[in-house]
C-alpha positions in Angstrom: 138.7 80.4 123.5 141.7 82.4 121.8 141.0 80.4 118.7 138.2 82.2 117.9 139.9 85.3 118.0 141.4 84.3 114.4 138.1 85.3 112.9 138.6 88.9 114.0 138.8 91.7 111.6 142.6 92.4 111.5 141.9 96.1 112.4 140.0 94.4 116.2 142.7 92.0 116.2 145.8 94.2 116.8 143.8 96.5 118.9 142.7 93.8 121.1 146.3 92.7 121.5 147.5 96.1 122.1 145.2 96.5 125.0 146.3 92.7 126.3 149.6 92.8 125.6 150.2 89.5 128.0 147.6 88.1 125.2 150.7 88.6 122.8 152.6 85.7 124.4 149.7 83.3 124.6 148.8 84.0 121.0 152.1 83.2 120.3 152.2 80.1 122.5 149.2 79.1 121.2 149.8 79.2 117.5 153.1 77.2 118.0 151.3 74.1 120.0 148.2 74.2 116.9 151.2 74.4 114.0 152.8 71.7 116.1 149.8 69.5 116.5 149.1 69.6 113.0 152.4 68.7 112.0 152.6 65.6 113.7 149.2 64.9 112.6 150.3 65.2 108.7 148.4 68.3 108.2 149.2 71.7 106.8 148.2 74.4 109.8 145.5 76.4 108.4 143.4 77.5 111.8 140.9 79.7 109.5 139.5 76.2 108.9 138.9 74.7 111.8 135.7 74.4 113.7 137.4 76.1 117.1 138.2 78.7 115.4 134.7 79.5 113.2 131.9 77.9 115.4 130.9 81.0 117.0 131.1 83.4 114.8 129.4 81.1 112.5 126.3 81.1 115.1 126.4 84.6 115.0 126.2 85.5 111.7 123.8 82.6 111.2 121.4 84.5 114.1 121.9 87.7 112.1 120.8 86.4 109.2 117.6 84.7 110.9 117.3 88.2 112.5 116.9 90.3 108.9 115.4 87.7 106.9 113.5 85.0 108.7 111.4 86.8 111.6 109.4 88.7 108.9 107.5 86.6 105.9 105.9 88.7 103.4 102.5 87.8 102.2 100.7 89.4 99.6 96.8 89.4 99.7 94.4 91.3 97.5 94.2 94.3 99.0 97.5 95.3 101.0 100.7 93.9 101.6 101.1 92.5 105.5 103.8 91.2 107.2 103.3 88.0 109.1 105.9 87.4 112.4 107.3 83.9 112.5 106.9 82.8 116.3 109.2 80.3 116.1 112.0 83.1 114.7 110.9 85.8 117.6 111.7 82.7 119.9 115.2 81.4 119.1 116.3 85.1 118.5 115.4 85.8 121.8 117.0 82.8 123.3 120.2 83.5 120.8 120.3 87.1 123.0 119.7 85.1 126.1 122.8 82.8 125.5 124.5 85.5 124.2 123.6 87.7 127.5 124.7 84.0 129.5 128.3 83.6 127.7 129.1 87.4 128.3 128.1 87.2 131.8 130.7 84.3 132.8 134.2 85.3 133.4 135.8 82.4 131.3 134.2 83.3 127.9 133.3 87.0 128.3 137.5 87.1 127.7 137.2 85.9 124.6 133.2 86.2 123.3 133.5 90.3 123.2 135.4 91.3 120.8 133.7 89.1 118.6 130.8 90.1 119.7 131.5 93.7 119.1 133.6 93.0 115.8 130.3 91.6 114.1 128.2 94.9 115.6 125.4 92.3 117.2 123.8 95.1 119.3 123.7 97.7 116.3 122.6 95.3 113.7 119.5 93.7 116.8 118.8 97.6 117.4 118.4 98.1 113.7 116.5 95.4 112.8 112.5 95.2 112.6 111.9 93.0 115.8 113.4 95.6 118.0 110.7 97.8 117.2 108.0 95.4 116.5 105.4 94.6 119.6 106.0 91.0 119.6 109.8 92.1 119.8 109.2 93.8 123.6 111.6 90.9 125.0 114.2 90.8 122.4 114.7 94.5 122.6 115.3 94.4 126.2 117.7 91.3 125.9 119.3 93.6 123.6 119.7 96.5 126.0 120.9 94.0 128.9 123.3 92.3 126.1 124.9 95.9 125.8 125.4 96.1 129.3 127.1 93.6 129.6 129.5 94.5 126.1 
């Protein structure tokens, strides 16, 4: 929802409020109700700790980092240097695109999911990455292409 928009880069945040500017009154709305709920709950309103507000980026960043560093394990033999593909890697970052194609595809969370999505540069960083160009990376590259579709 909205509360994920906290994790924004400031620069994404005000231009995605200038686009919406009826976004500008929820966001307003919003922030009063969580202040207010943590008030009366005895805690100091800090939303760049909750879990609403970081679980998806969180994923996202953690499938980028599975997407550099743990598709690819590097295995030196005696004569040459080869690179073996982790299968189970290839398979959750192609489900990751697959959920990610799913969430930007519904009405409800597309809203919400893509400016994130486009803040953290998931399709650049997925077309730069070794798997979109690796043969066992024929799936993922077109769940990257159908992901920018729909972003």
């Amino acid at each position: 929802g909205l509360q994920s928009w906290h994790c924004l880069s400031h620069g994404r945040f005000q231009m995605e409020l200038c686009l919406q500017p009826d976004l500008i009154k929820k966001w307003k709305r919003s922030s009063k109700k969580w202040a207010a709920e943590a008030k009366s709950k005895g805690e100091k309103f800090d939303l760049s700790s909750s879990p609403e507000a970081n679980f998806v980026r969180g994923i996202i960043e953690e499938f980028v980092e599975v997407l550099d560093h743990g598709v690819f394990a590097d295995e030196v033999d005696d004569t040459a240097v080869s690179q073996l593909v982790d299968d189970s890697s290839v398979l959750y970052c192609e489900r990751f695109m697959e959920f990610l194609i799913d969430m930007l595809n519904q009405l409800p969370t597309r809203r919400y999911l893509r400016p994130l999505v486009a803040d953290i540069a998931v399709v650049a960083k997925c077309r730069l990455s070794a798997l979109y160009k690796h043969e066992k990376g024929k799936l993922f590259a077109q769940l990257v292409d159908l992901l920018q579709f729909y972003e």
